[in-house]
N, C-alpha and C positions, 0 to 999 in steps of 0.2 A: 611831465617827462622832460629830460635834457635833449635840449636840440640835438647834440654831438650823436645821442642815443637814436634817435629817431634818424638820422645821417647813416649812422651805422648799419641799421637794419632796410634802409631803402633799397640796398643792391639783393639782400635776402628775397626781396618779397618781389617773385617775378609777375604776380597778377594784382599787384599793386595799380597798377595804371596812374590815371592823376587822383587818386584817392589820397587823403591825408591820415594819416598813421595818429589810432587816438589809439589811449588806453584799451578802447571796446575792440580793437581789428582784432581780428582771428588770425594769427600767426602761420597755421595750417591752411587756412582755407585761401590766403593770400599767395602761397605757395612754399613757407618754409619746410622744408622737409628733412628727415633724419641726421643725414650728412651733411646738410645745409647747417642744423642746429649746432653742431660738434666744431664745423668753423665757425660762424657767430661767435658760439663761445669764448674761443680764443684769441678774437677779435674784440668782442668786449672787455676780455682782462688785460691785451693790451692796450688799448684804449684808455682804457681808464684805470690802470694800473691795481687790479683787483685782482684775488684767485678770489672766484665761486666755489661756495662746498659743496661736494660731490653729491648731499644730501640734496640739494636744491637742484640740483638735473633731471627733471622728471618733465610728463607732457602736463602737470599741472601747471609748471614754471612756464612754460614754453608753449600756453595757451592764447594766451593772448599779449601785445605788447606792454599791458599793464603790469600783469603778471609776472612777466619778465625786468621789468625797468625795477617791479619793489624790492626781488631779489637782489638787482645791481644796486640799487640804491642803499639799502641793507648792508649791503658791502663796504661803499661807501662810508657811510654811517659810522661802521666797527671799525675800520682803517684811521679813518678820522679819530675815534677815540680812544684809538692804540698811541697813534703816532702825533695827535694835534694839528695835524693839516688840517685846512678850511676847505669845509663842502661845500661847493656855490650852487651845485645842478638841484633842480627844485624837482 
């Protein structure tokens, strides 16, 4: 996951405590919630200059921060081979 990404989602997760944000964390269980998710969102697409498809909004996406980072990433990825910009985030 991209540092910037895992930056992003630290203020989401208010039972985060000094835990470190892996693939595996639980999204929910750390504290994101409904309303929480819908800013996130919007937050990652300016971030990182992405629209998410509405397809990809589900509690499947938004289960875990893995789950969420492959959808951004994904994005990434298609933007990238729209437009030929370089995707550095791993």
């Amino acid at each position: 996951m991209d540092a910037r990404f895992t930056e992003l989602l630290t203020p989401f997760l208010k039972f985060l405590g000094e835990q470190e944000i892996t693939p595996e964390a639980s999204l929910r269980e750390l504290g994101l919630d409904s309303m929480q998710a819908i800013e996130l969102l919007f937050a990652i697409e300016d971030a990182f200059g992405v629209t998410l498809a509405d397809d990809d909004m589900n509690d499947d996406t938004f289960a875990t921060a893995g789950s969420l980072w492959t959808v951004v990433r994904a994005a990434l990825d298609a933007q990238h081979a729209t437009d030929g910009t370089q995707v550095t985030a791993a």
